[in-house]
C-alpha positions as CSV (number, residue, x, y, z in Angstrom):
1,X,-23.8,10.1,-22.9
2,X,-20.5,8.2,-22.5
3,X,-22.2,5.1,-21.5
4,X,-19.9,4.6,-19.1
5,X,-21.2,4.2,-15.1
6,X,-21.3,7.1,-12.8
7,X,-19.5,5.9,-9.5
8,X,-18.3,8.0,-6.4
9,X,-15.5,6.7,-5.1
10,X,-13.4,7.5,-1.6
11,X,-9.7,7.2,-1.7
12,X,-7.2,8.2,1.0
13,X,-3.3,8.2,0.5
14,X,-3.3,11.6,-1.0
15,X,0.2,12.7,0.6
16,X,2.1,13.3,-3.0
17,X,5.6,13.6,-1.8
18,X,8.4,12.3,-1.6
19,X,7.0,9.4,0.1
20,X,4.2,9.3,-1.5
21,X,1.1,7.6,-1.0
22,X,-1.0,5.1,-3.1
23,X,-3.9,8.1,-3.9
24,X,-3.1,9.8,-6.2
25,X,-1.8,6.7,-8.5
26,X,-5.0,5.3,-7.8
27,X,-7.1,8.0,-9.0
28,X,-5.2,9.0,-11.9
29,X,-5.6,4.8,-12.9
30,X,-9.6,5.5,-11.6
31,X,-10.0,8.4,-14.1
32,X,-8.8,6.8,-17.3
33,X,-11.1,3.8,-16.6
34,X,-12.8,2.3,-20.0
35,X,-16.3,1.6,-17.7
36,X,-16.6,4.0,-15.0
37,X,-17.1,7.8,-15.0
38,X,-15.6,8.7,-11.4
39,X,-16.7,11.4,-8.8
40,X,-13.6,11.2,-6.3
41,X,-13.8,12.1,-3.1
42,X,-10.9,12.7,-1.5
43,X,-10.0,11.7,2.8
44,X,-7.3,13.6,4.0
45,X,-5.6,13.3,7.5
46,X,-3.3,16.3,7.5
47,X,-4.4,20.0,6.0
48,X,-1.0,20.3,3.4
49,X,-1.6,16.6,1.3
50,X,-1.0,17.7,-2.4
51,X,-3.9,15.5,-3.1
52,X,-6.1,17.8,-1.9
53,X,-5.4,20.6,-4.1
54,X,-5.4,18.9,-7.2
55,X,-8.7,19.8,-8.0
56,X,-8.5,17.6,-11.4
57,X,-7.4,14.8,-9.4
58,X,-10.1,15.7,-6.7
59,X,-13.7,16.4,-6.9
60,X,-14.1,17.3,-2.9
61,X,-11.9,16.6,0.3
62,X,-12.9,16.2,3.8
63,X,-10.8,15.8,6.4
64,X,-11.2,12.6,9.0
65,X,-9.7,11.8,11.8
66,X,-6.4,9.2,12.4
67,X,-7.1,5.8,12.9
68,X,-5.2,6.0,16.3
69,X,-7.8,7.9,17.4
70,X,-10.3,5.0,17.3
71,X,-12.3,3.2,15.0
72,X,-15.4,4.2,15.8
73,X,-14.3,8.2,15.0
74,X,-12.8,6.7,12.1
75,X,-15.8,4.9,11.0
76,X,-18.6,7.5,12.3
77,X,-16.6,10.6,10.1
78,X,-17.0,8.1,6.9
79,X,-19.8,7.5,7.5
80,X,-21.4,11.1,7.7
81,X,-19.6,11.6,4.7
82,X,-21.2,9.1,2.9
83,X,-24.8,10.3,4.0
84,X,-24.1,14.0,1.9
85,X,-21.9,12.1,-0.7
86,X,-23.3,8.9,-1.3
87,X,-19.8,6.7,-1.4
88,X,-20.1,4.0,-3.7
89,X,-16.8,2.4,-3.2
90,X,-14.2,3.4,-0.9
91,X,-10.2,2.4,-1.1
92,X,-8.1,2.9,1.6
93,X,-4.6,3.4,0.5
94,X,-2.4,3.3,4.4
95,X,-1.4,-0.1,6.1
96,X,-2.0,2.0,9.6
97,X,-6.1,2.1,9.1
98,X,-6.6,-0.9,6.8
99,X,-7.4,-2.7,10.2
100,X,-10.0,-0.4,11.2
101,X,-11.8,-0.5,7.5
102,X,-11.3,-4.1,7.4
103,X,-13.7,-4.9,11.2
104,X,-15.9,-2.3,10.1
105,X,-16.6,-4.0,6.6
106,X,-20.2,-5.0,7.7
107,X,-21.2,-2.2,8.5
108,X,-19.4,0.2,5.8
109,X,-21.5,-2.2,3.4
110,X,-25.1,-1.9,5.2
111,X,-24.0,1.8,4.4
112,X,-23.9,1.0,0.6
113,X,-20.0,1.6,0.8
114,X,-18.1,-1.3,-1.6
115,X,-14.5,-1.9,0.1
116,X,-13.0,-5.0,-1.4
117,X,-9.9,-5.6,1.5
118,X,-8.0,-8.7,3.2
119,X,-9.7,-10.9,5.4
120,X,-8.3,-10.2,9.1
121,X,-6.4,-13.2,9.6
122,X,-4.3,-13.3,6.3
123,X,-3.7,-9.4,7.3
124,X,-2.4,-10.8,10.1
125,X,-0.4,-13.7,9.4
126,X,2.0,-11.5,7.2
127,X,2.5,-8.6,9.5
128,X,6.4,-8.1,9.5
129,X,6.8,-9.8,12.8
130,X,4.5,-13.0,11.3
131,X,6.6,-13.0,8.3
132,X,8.9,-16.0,9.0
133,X,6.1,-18.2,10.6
134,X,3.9,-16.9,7.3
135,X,7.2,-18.4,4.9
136,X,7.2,-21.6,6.9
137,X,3.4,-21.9,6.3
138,X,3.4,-21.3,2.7
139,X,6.8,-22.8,1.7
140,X,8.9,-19.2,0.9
141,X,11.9,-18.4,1.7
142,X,11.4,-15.4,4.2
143,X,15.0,-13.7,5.6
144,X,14.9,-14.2,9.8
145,X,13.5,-12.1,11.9
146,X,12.1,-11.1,15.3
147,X,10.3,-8.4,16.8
148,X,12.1,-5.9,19.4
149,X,10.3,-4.5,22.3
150,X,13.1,-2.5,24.1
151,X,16.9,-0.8,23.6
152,X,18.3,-3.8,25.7
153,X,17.0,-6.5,23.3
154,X,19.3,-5.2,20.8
155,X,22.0,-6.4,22.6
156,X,20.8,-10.2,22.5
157,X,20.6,-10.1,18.5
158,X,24.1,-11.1,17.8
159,X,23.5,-14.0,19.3
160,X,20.8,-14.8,16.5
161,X,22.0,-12.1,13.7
162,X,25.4,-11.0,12.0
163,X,25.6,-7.1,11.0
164,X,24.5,-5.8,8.8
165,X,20.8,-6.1,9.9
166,X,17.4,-4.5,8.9
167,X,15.4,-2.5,11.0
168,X,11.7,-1.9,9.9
169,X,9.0,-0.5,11.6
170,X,5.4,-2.6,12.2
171,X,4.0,0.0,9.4
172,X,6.4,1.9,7.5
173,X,10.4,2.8,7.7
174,X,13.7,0.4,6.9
175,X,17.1,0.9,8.0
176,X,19.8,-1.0,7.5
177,X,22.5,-0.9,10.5
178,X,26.2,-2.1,10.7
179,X,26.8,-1.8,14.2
180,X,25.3,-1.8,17.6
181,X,25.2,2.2,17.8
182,X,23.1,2.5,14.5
183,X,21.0,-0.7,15.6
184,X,20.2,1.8,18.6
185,X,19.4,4.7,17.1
186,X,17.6,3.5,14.1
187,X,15.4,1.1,16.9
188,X,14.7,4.5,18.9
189,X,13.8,7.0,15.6
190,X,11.3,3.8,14.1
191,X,9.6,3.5,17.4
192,X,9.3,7.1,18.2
193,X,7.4,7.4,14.6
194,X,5.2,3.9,14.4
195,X,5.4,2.9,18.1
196,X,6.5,-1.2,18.7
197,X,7.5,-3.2,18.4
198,X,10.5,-2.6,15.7
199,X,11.6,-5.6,13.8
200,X,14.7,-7.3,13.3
201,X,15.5,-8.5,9.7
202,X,18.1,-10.6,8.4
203,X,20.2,-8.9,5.7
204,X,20.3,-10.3,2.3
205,X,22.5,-9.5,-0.1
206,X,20.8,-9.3,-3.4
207,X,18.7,-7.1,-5.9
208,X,15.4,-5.6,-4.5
209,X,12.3,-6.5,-6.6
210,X,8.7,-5.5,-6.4
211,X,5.4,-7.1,-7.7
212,X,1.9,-4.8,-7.6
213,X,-0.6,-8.1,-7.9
214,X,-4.4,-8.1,-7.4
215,X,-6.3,-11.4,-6.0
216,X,-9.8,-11.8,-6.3
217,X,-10.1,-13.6,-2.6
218,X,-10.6,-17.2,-4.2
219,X,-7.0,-17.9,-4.9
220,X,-6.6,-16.9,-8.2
221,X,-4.5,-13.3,-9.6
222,X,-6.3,-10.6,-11.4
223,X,-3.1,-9.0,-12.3
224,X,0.4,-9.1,-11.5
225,X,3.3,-6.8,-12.5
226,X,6.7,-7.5,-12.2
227,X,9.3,-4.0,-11.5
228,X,12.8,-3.1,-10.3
229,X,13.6,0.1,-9.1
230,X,16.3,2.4,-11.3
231,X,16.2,4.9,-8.7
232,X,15.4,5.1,-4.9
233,X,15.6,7.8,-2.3
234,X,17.0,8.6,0.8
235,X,13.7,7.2,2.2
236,X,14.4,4.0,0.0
237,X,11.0,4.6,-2.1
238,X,11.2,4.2,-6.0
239,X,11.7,7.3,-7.8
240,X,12.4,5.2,-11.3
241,X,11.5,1.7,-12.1
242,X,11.0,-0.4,-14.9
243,X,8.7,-3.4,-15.7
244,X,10.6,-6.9,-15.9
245,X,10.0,-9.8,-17.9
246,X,10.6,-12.7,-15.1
247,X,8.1,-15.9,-15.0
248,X,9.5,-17.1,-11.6
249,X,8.7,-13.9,-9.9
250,X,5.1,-14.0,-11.4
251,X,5.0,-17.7,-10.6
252,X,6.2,-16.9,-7.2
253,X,3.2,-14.4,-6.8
254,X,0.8,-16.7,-8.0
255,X,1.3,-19.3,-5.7
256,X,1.4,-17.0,-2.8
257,X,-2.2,-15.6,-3.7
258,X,-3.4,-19.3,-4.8
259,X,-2.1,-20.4,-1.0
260,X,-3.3,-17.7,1.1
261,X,-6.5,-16.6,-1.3
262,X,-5.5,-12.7,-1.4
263,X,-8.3,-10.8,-1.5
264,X,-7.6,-6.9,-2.3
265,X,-4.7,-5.4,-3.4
266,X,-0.4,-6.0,-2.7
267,X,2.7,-5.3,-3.0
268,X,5.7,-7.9,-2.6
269,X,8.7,-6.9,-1.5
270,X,11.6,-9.9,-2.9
271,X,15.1,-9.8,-2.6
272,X,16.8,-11.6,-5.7
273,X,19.6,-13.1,-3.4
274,X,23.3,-13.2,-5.0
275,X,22.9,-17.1,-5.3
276,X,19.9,-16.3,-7.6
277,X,17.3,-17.2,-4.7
278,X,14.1,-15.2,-4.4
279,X,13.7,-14.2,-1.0
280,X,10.2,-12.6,1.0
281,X,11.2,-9.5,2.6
282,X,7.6,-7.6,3.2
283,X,4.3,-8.3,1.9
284,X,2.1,-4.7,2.2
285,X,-1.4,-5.3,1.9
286,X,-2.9,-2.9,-0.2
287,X,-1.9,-0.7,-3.7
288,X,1.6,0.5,-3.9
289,X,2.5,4.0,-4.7
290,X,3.7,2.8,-8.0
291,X,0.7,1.4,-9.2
292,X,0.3,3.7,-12.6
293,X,3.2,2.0,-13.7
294,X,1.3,-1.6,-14.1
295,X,-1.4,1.0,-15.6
296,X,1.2,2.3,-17.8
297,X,2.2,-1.7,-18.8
298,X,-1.4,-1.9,-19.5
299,X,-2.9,-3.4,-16.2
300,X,-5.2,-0.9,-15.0
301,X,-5.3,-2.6,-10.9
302,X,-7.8,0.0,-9.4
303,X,-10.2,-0.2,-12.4
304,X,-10.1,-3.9,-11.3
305,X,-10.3,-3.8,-7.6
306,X,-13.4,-1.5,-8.2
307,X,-15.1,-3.6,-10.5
308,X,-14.4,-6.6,-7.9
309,X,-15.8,-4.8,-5.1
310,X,-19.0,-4.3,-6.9
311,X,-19.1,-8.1,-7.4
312,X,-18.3,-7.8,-11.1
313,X,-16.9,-10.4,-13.0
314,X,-13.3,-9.7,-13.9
315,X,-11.4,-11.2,-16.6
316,X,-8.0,-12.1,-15.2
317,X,-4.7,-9.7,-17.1
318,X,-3.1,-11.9,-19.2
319,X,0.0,-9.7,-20.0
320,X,1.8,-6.8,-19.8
321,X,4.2,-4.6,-21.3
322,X,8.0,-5.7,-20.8
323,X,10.5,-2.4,-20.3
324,X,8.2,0.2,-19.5
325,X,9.7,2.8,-17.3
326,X,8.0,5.6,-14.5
327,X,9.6,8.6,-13.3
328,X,8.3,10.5,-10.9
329,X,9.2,14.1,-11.3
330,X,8.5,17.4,-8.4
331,X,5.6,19.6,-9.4
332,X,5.0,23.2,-7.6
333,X,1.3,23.3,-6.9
334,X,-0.2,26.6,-6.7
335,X,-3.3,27.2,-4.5
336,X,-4.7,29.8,-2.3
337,X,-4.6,30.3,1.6
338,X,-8.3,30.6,1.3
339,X,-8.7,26.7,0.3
340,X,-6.1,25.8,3.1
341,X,-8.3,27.6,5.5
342,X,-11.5,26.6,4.5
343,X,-9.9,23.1,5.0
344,X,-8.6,23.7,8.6
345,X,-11.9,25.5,9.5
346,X,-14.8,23.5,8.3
347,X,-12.6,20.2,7.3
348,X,-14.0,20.5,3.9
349,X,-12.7,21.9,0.4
């Protein structure tokens, strides 16, 4: 006996590319936990997520449905899950069915399913079309910005905005364009992919910055870890980044979460603007893809947000390591066409 307690634990996010989700981070952070001995099961939305067939990542996988498809599905799929594998805790790792988790909280916990998420409204209030109402609220500076519902709108912005401008879409996607004809394009390819509307962003000229913080829903931070990326992709996700050693970006964090009482999982997007302001470009509201580095700096995050979701106490991270870098690297995983069709048939593997 380990001594450690047996949990089964849901986690979705388990698309391992490269634009990767939060799953597979998560696990691997879930796995080396010092108090928990972890069953994962795995919730997959498309058949060919590595996640799946990473069997010492995975214990089981079951396919469920998209959240566009309804809550209720959703909710109903999880939920006969959970009667064969008795879900303990379940972490949802995409900002698209965080909403649907988040109104079915009630009755995920009458289940005996632990989520530990944001309340609805502070969800909300920083939605990218929110955000410069949500930095007049709290006192950040937050670039301007304003939502776009149509191709003709785009022709009103330069009476508000100067080119270069960002183009984001309400879940995921940025593009930055110079003219009117990108502006266009970009507006049509984001809202093709996440629907509208497609927001508007002020351009700052700067560094990009990341935190990964945890708050425990009563205003105070369980963890915080400070990064810059070394290396991004065409997709402008890290492939490289290193930990910083930077007091007003942790101060910065700290008062957002003390201000809005965070409960759950983030990451904060920041611009360090040429003038050496800090500016608010995107708050996401649950564990970045890059979480294992704060586990690698010697915050283990998920252990945490598990062990608040149980209603644990949890001793807040007092430190971290400075200069600790993550590199992602391509792995071929080698499976057989029996597991993929076991998958597509039955929607278990």
């Amino acid at each position: 006996m380990n001594g450690k307690r047996k949990l089964t634990i849901a986690v979705t996010g388990l698309n391992n590319t490269d634009n990767p989700g939060p799953g597979i981070p998560v696990i691997r952070a879930l796995r080396e936990s010092q108090d928990f001995d972890v069953r994962i099961i795995g919730m997959a939305y498309e058949n060919l997520e590595p996640g799946i067939y990473m069997h010492d990542m995975v214990d089981k996988t079951y396919r469920v449905p998209y959240p566009s498809e309804g809550t209720d599905m959703l909710l109903n799929r999880v939920l006969d899950i959970s009667k064969i594998e008795k879900i303990d805790v379940l972490i949802p790792n995409f900002d698209a069915e965080l909403l649907a988790f988040m109104k079915s909280r009630k009755k995920l916990a009458d289940a005996g399913i632990h989520t530990f998420l944001p309340e609805i409204d502070r969800f909300e209030e920083r939605n990218k079309n929110n955000l410069p109402d949500f930095g007049k609220k709290y006192g950040f500076k937050v670039p301007s910005g304003q939502p776009v519902t149509n191709p003709e709108e785009l022709k009103e912005i330069k009476e508000d905005f100067d080119y270069p401008v960002v183009l984001k879409g309400k879940f995921y996607d940025a593009y930055i364009a110079n003219n009117d004809d990108q502006a266009a394009m970009y507006f049509h390819k984001i809202s093709a992919k996440w629907g509208l509307p497609v927001i508007i962003q002020e351009y700052i000229r700067g560094t990009e910055v990341n935190v990964v913080a945890l708050g425990d829903g009563n205003g105070n931070t369980v963890g915080a870890v400070p990064m810059r990326k070394l290396y991004i992709t065409d997709k402008g996700k890290a492939w490289a980044g290193i930990t910083l050693d930077d007091e007003r970006m942790l101060e910065l964090t700290h008062r957002l979460i003390g201000a809005t009482k965070w409960r759950g999982g983030m990451e904060l997007e920041l611009i360090r603007s040429d003038d050496d302001e800090f500016y608010l470009i995107e708050i996401n509201p649950r564990i970045p893809a890059w979480v294992y580095l704060a586990v690698g700096a010697g915050q283990n995050l998920p252990e945490a947000l598990v062990k608040l979701a149980l209603g644990m106490e949890v001793s807040p991270f007092t430190e971290y390591k400075k200069g600790i870098i993550f590199v992602r690297y391509s792995f071929d995983l080698i499976t057989d066409i029996n597991e993929f069709e076991k998958l597509s048939i039955s929607g278990i593997l």
